[in-house]
C-alpha positions in Angstrom: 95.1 99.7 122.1 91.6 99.8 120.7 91.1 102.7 118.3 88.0 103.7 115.8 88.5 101.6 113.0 87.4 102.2 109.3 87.6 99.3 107.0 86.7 101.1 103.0 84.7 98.4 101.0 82.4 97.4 98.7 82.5 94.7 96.2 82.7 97.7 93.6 86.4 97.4 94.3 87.0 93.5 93.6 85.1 93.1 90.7 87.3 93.9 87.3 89.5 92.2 85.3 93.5 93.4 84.5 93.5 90.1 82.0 93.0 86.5 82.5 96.2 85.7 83.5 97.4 88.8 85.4 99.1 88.3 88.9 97.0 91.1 90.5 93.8 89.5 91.1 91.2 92.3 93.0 89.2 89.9 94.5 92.2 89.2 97.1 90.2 92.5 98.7 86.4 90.5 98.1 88.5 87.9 100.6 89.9 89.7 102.8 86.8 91.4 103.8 84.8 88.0 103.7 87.5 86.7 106.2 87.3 89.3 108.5 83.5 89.4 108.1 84.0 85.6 109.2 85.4 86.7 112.4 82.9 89.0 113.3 85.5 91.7 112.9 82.8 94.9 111.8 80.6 93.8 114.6 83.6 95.2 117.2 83.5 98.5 118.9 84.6 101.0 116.8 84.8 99.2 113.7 82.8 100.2 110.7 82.5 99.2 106.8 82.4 102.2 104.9 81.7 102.2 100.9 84.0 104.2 98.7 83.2 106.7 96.7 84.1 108.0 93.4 87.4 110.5 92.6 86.7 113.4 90.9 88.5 114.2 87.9 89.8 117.5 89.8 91.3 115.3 92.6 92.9 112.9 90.1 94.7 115.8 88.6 96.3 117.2 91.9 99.3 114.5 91.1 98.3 113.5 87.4 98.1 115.7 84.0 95.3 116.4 82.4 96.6 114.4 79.0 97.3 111.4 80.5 93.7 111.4 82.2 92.3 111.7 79.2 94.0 108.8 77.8 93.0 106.9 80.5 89.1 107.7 80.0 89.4 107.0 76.2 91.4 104.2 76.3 89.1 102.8 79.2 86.5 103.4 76.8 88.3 101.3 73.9 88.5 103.7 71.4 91.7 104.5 69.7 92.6 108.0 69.6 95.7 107.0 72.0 98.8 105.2 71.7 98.6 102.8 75.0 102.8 102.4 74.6 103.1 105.7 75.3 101.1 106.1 78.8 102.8 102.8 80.3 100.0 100.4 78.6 101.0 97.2 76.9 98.6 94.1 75.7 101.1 91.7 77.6 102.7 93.9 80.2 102.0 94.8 83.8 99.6 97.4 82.5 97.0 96.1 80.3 94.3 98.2 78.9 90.9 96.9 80.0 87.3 97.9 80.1 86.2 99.9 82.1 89.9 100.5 83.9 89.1 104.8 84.1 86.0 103.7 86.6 87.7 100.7 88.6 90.9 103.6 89.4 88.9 106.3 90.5 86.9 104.2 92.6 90.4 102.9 94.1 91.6 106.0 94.0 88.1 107.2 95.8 88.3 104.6 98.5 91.5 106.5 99.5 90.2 109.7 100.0 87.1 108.6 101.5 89.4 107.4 104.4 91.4 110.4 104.4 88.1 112.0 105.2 86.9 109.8 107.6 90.1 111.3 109.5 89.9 114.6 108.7 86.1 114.9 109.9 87.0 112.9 113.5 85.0 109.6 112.9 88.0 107.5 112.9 91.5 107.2 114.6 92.4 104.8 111.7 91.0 104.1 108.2 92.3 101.3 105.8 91.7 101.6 102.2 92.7 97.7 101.6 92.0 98.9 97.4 94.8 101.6 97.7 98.8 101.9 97.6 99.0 102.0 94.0 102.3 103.3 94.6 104.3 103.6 91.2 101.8 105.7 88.5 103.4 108.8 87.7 102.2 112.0 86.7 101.7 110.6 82.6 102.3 107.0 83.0 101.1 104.0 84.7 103.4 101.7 85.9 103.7 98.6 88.1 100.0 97.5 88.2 99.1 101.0 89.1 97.0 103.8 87.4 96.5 106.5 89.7 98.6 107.2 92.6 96.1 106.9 94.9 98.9 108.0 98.2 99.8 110.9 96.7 96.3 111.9 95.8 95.4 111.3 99.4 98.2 113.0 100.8 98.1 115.8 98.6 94.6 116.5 100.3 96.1 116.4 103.7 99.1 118.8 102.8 96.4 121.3 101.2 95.0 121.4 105.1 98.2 122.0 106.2 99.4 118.6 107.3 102.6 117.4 108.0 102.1 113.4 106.9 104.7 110.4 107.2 104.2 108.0 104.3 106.3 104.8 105.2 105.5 101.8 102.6 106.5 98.4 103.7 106.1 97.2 99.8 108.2 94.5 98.9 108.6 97.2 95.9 110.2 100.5 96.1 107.4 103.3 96.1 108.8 105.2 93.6 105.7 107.4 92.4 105.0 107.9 96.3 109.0 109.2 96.2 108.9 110.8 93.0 106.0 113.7 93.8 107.3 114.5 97.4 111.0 114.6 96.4 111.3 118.1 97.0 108.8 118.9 100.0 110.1 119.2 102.9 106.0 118.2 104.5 106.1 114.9 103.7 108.6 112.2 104.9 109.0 109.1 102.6 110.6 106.5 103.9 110.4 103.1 101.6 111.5 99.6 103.4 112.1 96.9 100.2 113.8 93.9 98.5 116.7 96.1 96.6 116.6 97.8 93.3 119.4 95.6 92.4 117.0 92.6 92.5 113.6 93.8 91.9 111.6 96.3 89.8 110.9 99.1 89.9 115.1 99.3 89.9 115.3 102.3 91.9 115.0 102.8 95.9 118.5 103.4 97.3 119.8 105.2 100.3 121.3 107.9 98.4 118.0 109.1 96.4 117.6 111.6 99.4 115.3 114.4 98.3 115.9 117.4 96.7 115.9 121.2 97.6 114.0 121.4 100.7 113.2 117.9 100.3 116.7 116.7 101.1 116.7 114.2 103.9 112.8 113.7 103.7 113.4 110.9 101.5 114.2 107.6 102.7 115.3 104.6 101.8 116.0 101.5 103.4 116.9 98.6 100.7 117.0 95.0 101.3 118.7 91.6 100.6 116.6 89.0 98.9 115.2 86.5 101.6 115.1 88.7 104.7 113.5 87.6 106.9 111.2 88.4 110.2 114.1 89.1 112.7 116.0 91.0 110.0 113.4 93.1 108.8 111.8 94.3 111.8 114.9 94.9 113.2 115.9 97.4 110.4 112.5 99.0 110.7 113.0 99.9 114.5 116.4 101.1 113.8 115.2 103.6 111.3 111.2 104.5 111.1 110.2 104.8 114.6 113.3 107.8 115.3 112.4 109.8 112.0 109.0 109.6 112.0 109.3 111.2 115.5 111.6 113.4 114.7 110.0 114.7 111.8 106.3 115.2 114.0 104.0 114.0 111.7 100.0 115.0 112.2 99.3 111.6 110.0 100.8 108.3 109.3 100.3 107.1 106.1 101.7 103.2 105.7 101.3 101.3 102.4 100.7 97.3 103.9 101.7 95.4 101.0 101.5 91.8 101.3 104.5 90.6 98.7 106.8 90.7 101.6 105.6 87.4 102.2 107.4 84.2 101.4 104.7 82.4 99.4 104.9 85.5 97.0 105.2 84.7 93.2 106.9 87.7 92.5 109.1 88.9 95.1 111.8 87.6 97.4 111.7 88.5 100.6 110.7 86.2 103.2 108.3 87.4 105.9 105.8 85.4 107.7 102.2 87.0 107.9 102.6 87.7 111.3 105.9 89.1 111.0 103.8 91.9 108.9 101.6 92.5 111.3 104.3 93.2 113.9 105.7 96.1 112.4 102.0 97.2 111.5 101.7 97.2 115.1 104.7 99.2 115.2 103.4 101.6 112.7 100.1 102.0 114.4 101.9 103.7 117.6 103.8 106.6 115.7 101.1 109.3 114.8 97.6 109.8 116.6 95.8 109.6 113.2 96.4 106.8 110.8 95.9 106.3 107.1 96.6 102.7 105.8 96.5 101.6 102.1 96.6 97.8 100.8 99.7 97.4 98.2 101.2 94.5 96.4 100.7 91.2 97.3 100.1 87.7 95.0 99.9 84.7 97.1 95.7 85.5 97.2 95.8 83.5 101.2 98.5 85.6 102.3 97.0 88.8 101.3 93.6 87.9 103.1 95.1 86.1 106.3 97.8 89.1 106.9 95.8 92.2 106.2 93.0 90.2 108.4 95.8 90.5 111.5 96.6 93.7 110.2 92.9 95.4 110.5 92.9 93.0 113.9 96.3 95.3 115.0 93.8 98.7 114.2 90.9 97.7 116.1 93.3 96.6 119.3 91.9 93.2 118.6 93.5 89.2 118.9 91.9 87.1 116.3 92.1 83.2 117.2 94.2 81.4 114.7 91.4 78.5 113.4 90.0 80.2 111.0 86.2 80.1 111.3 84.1 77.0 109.8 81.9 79.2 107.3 85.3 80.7 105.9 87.1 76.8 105.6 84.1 75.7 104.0 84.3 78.5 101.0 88.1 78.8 100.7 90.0 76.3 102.6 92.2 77.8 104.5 92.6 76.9 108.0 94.7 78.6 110.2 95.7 82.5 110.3 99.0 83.0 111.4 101.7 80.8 109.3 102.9 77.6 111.2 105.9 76.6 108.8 108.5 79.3 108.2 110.3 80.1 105.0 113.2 77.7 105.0 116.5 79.9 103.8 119.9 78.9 104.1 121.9 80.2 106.7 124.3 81.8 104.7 121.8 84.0 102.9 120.3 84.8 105.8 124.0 86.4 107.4 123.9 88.2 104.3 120.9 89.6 104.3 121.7 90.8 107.6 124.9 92.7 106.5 123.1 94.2 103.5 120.2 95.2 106.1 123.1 96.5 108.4 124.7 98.3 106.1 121.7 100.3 104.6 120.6 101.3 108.1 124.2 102.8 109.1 124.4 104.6 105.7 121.0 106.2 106.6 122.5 106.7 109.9 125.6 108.7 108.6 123.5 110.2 105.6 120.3 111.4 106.4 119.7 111.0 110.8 122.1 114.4 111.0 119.9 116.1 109.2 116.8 115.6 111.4 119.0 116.4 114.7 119.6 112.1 115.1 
């Protein structure tokens, strides 16, 4: 299915620093757009490259508070009036304070609601703010590699027009900031697919953190067993996504795409083949008439390029070829797309992972389908 495709980049995005040796490296989005530039990708119909803008300190705040903004800014700034410990910063951590880090979020976070606009005005069917899913800030603390919460921030502008929105993030992580500001709204569905709590940080995303209030049942949660794989995962997601998101009638899709679902990642364990991603982005794509894609996680630097490649490919209605083209082999190296080996996992973890899988999905079943008339 060909749609109006929005692709939000410039190099503005890819160019700072966490620290030396941090795992999130932005120029993954610098590659990813040179590899889909390789393929003549923004040359298709309906495809455009469209250049972020800034957030404004009044859209940050719709999800953030006003202290904690100002940290940000003076801490980006390197003065010292704030204790980084207490807003989620640490020298060695997963959120190191660095220069200029207030400008690189809301430029992030500005990507995001320039696609969000993009949809809103009519000029695209879909819009993919690769920069985006920084999933786990909360209101006064960063957390997890992110900031700003650049979903929320987006959504929060749809729900102001009054939107009904489906977020569904296929993060290896559970979107727990996502989670956390909708937890009692009963306007936005949140439905997290991940490697368990159990195993994996943030520690939280299980089937019973439902909602609350009005929210009850618009939470969702489908946790899953280290080293699931393709067949696995995507049949969990058809089991549960497709059926609520219907149900639930959503004016916009919003899906965070991370890439750490893949089985070359460094810091997750699931075990998904970049193809395998792009089949349920596929799915994804066919569950709301407008569509509102962030990037995410994702460390294995050739994964995150070669899969969100397919996945812009699955927006635009388009097949790429799987030899990569020469200019992009000469530069990086890589030479073929899709992967050709697959994640070799014993068997036995593999029948487990398709109990725990089974499991969560009949405990949604029983706790939370009733409640949307499933």
């Amino acid at each position: 299915m060909s749609r109006r495709a929005a692709f939000i980049y410039h190099d503005v995005l890819s160019r700072h620093v966490l620290r030396e040796d941090h795992v999130m490296v932005p120029t993954r989005l610098r590659y990813t757009y040179e590899l889909l530039e390789s393929y003549g990708a923004f040359a298709r119909p309906g495809a455009a490259v469209v250049a972020p803008r800034q957030a404004t300190e009044e859209e940050v705040l719709t999800f953030h508070t006003l202290e904690y903004l100002r940290a940000v800014q003076s801490l980006s700034r390197e003065e010292k009036e704030y204790n980084p410990a207490r807003y989620g910063f640490s020298e060695r951590g997963d959120n190191p304070v660095f220069s200029g880090m207030y400008e690189a979020s809301v430029w992030s976070t500005g990507a995001s609601l320039t696609a969000t606009e993009l949809l809103l005005r009519g000029e695209a069917d879909v819009a993919f703010s690769c920069s985006g899913g920084l999933h786990h800030a909360m209101p006064d603390h960063a957390s997890g590699f992110c900031i700003f919460n650049d979903p929320v921030i987006a959504i929060n502008s749809l729900v102001s027009r009054g939107l009904r929105v489906a977020y569904v993030d296929i993060d290896a992580h559970h979107g727990d900031g996502v989670q956390h500001a909708f937890y009692d709204s009963d306007q936005v569905l949140t439905i997290s697919l991940h490697e368990s709590g159990t195993y994996l940080f943030p520690g939280t995303g299980f089937v019973r953190e439902m909602g609350h209030g009005a929210g009850t049942g618009f939470s969702v949660n489908l946790p899953l067993y280290p080293y699931t794989d393709d067949e696995t995962y995507l049949w969990a997601f058809s089991q549960v996504v497709p059926p609520l998101v219907r149900a639930f009638k959503a004016d916009v899709i919003a899906t965070q795409l991370g890439m750490d679902t893949h089985f070359r990642d460094p810091i997750t364990q699931l075990a998904l083949t970049v193809q395998g991603h792009a089949r349920v982005t596929a799915e994804l794509g066919q569950l709301a008439p407008r569509w509102l894609a962030f990037g995410g996680g994702g460390y294995d630097i050739a994964a995150v390029a070669r899969g969100w490649t397919l996945d812009f490919g699955v927006m635009l209605g388009e097949e790429w070829p799987d030899e990569i083209p020469l200019s992009y082999q000469e530069l990086y190296g890589l030479k073929v797309l899709r992967d050709q080996d697959v994640p070799s996992v014993d068997p036995g973890v593999l029948r487990e992972a398709r109990r725990f899988a089974e499991e969560s999905v009949k405990e949604i079943e029983s706790r939370i389908f009733p409640i949307h008339g499933l």
